[in-house]
MARKEDREN-30894 format. One record per residue (C-alpha): residue in one letter; x, y, z. Coordinates in steps of 0.1 Angstrom, whole numbers, padded with zeros to 4 digits, always signed. Layout:
<sites>
AXYZ;...
</sites>
This chain:
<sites>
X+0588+0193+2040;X+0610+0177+2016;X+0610+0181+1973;X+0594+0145+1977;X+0568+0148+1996;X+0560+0186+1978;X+0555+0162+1947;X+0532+0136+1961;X+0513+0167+1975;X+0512+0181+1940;X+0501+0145+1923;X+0535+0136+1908;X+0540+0100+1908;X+0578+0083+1902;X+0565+0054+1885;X+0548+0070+1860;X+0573+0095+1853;X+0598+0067+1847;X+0575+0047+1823;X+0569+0085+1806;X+0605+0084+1801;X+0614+0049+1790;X+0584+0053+1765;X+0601+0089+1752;X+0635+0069+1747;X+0622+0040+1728;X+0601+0062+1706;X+0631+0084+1701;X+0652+0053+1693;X+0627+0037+1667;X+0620+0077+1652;X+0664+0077+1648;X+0663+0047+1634;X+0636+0043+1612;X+0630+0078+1602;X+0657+0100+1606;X+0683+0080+1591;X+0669+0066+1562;X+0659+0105+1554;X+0693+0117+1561;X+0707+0086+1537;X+0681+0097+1505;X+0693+0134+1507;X+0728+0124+1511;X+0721+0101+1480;X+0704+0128+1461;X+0731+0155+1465;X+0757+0129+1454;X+0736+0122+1427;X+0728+0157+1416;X+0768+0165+1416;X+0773+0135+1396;X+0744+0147+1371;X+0763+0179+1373;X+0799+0160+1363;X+0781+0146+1332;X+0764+0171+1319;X+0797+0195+1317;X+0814+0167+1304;X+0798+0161+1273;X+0790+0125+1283;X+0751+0127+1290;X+0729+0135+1258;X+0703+0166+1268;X+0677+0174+1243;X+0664+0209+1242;X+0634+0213+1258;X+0606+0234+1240;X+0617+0267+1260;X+0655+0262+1253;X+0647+0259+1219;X+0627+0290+1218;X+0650+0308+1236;X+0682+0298+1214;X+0662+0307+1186;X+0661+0344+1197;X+0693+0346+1210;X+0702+0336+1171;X+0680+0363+1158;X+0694+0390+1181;X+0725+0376+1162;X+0738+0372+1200;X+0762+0340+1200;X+0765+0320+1234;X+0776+0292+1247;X+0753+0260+1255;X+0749+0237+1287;X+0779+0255+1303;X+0788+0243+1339;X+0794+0269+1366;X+0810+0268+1401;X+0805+0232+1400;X+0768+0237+1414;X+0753+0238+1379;X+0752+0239+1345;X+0735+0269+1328;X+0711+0268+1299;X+0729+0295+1278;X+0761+0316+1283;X+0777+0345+1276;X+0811+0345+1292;X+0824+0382+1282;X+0795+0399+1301;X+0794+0368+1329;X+0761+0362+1321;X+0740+0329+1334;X+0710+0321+1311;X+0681+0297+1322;X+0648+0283+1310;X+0630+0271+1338;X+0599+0248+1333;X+0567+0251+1346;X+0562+0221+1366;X+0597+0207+1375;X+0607+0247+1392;X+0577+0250+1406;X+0585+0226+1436;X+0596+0239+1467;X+0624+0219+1470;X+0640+0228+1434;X+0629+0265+1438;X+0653+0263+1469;X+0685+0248+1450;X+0675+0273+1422;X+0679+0299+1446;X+0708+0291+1462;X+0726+0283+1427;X+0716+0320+1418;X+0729+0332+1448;X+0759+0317+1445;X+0764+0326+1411;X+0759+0362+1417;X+0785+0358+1450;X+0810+0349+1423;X+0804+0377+1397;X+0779+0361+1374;X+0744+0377+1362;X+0717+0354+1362;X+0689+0352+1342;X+0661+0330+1354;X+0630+0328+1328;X+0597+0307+1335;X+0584+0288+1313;X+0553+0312+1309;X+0577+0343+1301;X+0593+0328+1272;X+0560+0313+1259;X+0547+0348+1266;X+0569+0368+1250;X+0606+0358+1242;X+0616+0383+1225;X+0611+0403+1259;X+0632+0381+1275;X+0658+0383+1254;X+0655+0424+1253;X+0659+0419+1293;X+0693+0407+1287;X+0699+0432+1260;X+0691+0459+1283;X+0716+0448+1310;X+0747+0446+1282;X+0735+0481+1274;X+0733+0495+1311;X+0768+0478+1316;X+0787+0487+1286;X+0767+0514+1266;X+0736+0514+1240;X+0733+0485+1219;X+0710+0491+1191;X+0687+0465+1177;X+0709+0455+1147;X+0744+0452+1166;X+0759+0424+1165;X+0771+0404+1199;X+0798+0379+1186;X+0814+0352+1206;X+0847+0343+1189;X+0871+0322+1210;X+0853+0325+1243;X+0851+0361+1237;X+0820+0390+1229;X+0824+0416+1208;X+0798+0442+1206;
</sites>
């Protein structure tokens, strides 16, 4: 008994297995071409366009208002008389809310409803992560922290200066003069 006749015997029938097949490729052609490549082409386009968003925002050349949260935030920061530096990029993945480049640290005010999407919790990950990979401390507040409480927030980052480099008290001051903090 040969393999052909073993798959008669079992019901398998050539012609149908070749139109199977031809049916798989065409369907695999039209998914290549009308789905997978347009896909891969809009998140080539959006990482192109998020680096270039990057590029402008370090520059100086795009305006950025504050959102509600910044502002809160920079208020504090100002009251804990703790100078910083504003929409500072870093690594050339991001630019950070608020920074304090004696101590390394990464500041930002994430929103409630634009960080909340799987997709921009992912790239705030990885951004972190990267970050950290290259020395920085990152502090990532939502939107219902700072509303919360921002003075807590702010005494979170207070806490890690003091862990690193000895007690703080409440009315020291942390001065930025010529890209450098005192304490």
């Amino acid at each position: 008994m040969n393999i052909g006749q073993i798959l008669s015997n079992l019901g398998f029938d050539w012609q149908i297995a070749f139109a199977n097949l031809i049916n798989f490729l065409i369907i695999l052609w039209l998914l290549k071409r009308y789905a997978f490549t347009p896909i891969k082409n809009t998140l080539e386009t959006r990482k192109k366009l998020s680096e270039a968003t990057t590029k402008q925002l370090a520059s100086g050349k795009m305006r950025r208002e504050n959102t509600s949260i910044e502002s809160e935030m920079e208020r504090e920061l100002q009251r804990n008389n703790i100078y910083y530096q504003k929409q500072v990029p870093l690594c050339n993945i991001t630019v950070v809310d608020f920074y304090l480049p004696e101590y390394k640290i990464a500041i930002y005010a994430d929103g409630a409803y634009w960080h909340n999407l799987s997709i921009v919790k992912e790239r705030d990950e990885k951004q972190s992560k990267i970050l950290e990979e290259n020395g920085y401390k990152v502090f990532r507040f939502r939107e219902h922290e700072i509303k919360k409480s921002v003075k807590r927030c702010v005494n979170e980052i207070r806490r890690y200066v003091q862990i690193r480099d000895g007690p703080v008290s409440s009315g020291s001051k942390i001065l930025l003069g010529k890209n450098k903090i005192y304490v």
